[in-house]
C-alpha positions in Angstrom: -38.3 -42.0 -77.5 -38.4 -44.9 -79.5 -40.7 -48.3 -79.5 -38.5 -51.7 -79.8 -41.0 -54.3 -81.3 -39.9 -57.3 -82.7 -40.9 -55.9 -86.2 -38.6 -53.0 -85.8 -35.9 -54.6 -84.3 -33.0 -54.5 -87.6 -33.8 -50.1 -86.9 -31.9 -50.6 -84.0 -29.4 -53.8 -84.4 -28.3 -55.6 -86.8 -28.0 -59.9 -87.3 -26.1 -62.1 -89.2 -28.7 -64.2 -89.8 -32.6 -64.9 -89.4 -31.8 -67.8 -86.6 -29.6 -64.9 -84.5 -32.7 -62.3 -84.9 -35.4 -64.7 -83.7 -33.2 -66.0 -80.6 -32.2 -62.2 -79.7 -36.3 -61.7 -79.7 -37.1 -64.7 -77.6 -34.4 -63.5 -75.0 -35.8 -59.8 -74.8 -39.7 -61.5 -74.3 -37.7 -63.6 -71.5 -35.9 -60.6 -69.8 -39.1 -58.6 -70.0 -41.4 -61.6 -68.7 -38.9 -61.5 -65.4 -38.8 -57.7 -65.5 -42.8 -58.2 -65.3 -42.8 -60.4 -62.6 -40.3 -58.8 -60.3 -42.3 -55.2 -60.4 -45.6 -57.6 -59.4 -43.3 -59.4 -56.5 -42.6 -56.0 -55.1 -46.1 -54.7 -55.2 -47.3 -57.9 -53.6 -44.6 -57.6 -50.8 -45.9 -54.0 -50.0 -49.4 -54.7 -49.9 -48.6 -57.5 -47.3 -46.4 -55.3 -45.5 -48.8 -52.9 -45.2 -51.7 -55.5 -44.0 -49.2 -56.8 -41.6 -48.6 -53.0 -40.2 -52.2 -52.6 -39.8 -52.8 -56.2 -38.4 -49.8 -57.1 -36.5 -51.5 -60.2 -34.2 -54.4 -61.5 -37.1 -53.7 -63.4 -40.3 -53.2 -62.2 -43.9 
């Protein structure tokens, strides 16, 4: 298994220019930042669903 940092990037891909490289990092820090957020989403969905299981009538 490898580690993708933006340092080590060119081992794995290659870009025409300096301009391409930095907007292909940016885009994977955006994609990960949403990846991120949906795994939090989920875990706070459960947790409610859970408290709403165990407290069908009171408030969350």
């Amino acid at each position: 298994m490898f580690n993708l940092t933006a340092q080590n990037i060119t081992n794995f891909r290659r870009f025409s220019t300096e301009q391409q490289k930095s907007k292909y990092i940016d885009l994977l820090s955006k994609e990960l930042k949403v990846i991120n957020n949906e795994e939090n989403i989920a875990s706070r969905a459960y947790k409610l669903y859970l408290r709403k299981q165990k407290f069908p009538q009171g408030s969350c």
